[in-house]
C-alpha positions in Angstrom: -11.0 -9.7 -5.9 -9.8 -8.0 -2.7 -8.4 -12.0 -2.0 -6.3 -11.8 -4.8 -5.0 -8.5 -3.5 -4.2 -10.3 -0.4 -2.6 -13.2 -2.0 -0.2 -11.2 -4.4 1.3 -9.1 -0.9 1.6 -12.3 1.1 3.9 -13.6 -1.6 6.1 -10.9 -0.9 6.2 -10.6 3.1 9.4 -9.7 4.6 10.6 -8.1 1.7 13.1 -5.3 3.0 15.6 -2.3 2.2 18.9 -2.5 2.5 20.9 -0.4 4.0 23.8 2.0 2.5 24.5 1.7 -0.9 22.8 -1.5 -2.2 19.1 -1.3 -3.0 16.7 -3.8 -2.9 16.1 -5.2 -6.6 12.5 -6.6 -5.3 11.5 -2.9 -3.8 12.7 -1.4 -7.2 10.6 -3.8 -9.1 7.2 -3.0 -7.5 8.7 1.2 -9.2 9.4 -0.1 -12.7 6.2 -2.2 -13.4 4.1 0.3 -12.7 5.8 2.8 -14.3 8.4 4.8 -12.1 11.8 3.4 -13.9 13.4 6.7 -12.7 13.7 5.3 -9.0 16.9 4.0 -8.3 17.4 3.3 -4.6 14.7 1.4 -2.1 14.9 4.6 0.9 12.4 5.8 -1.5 8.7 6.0 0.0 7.3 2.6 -1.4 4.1 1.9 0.3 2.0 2.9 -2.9 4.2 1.4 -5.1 3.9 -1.7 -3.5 0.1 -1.5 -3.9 0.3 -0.5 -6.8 2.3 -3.4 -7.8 0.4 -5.9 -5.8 -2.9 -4.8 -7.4 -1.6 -4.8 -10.9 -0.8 -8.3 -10.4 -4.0 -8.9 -9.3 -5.2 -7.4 -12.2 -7.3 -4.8 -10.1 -7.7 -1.3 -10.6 -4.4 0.3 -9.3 -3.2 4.3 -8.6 -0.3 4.4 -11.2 1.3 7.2 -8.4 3.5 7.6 -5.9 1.4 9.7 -3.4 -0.3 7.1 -0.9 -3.1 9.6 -1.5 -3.7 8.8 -4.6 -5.6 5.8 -3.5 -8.1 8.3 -2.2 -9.1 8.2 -6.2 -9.2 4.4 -7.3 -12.0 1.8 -6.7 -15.3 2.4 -4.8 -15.6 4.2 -1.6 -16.6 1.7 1.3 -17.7 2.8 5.2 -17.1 -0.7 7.1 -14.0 -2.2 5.2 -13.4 -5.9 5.0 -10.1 -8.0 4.7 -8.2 -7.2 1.4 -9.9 -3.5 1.3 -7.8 -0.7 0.9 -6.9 1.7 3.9 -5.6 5.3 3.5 -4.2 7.6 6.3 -2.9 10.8 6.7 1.0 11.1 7.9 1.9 14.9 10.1 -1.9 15.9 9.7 -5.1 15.3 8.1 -4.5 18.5 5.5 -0.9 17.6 5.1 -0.6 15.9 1.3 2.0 13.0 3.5 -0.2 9.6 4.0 0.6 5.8 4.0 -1.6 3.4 2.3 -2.7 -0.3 2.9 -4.3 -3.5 3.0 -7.3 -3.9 5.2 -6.5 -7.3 7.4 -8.6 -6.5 11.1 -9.8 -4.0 13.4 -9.5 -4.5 17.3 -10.5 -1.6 19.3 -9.0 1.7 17.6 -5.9 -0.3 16.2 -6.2 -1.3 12.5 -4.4 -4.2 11.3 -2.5 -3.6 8.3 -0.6 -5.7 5.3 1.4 -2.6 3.5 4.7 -1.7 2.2 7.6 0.3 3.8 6.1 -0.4 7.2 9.2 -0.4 9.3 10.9 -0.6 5.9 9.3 -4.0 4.8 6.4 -5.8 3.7 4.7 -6.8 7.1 1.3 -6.4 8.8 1.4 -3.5 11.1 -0.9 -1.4 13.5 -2.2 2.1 12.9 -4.6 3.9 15.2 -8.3 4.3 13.6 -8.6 8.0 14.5 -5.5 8.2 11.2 -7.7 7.1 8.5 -9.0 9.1 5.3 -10.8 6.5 3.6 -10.8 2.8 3.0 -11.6 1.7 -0.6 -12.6 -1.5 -2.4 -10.9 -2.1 -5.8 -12.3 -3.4 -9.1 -11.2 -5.5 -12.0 -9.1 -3.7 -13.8 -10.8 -3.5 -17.2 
């Protein structure tokens, strides 16, 4: 399942805003087929969406929200993620309701790799320190 995950965001790597007044129509995709029609411009906060688009296409269990948090609520709970596992991390501070959501690829040292949305603005792997994750989750068929 969680390879499926990973297949569905490779196919959309490099996808990026753009800036000024054009939008996007691939970043305001992954908003209307989950749901959000009501977002109109890609400056948006679009890492859950992205996920949540991804994971609907790989007919998983998906968050339906906005809120990178939200992920905090869907699939199982795992200690020791693997590749394609979902990663969830706090953005300001641990109690602040900001965070920035993810797709597991490697750990090396206290730097997780990361395959997510609206990193730098575009689908790309990325690194984020370990000691900024609140949970790593494994997702289910959707049923």
């Amino acid at each position: 399942m969680s390879l499926d995950l990973l297949k569905m965001a490779f196919t959309q790597y490099g996808v990026k805003e753009i800036s000024g007044e054009n939008h996007n129509p691939q970043v305001l995709k992954y908003f209307q087929e989950i749901g959000h029609e009501w977002v109109k411009d890609d400056e948006m906060a679009w890492c859950s969406a992205f996920l949540n688009w991804c994971a609907k296409q790989a007919e998983l269990e998906y968050s339906a929200k906005l809120n990178a948090r939200s992920w905090l609520n869907v699939g199982q709970e795992v200690d020791s993620p693997e590749i394609g596992d979902i990663v969830v991390f706090w953005r300001s501070s641990p109690r602040s309701w900001k965070g920035h959501v993810g797709i597991f690829i490697n750990q090396v040292g206290n730097e997780l790799y990361v395959l997510g949305g609206n990193q730098n603005n575009q689908v790309n792997i990325s690194t984020y320190p370990i000691t900024r994750v609140l949970g790593y989750r494994k997702l289910k068929p959707k049923k």
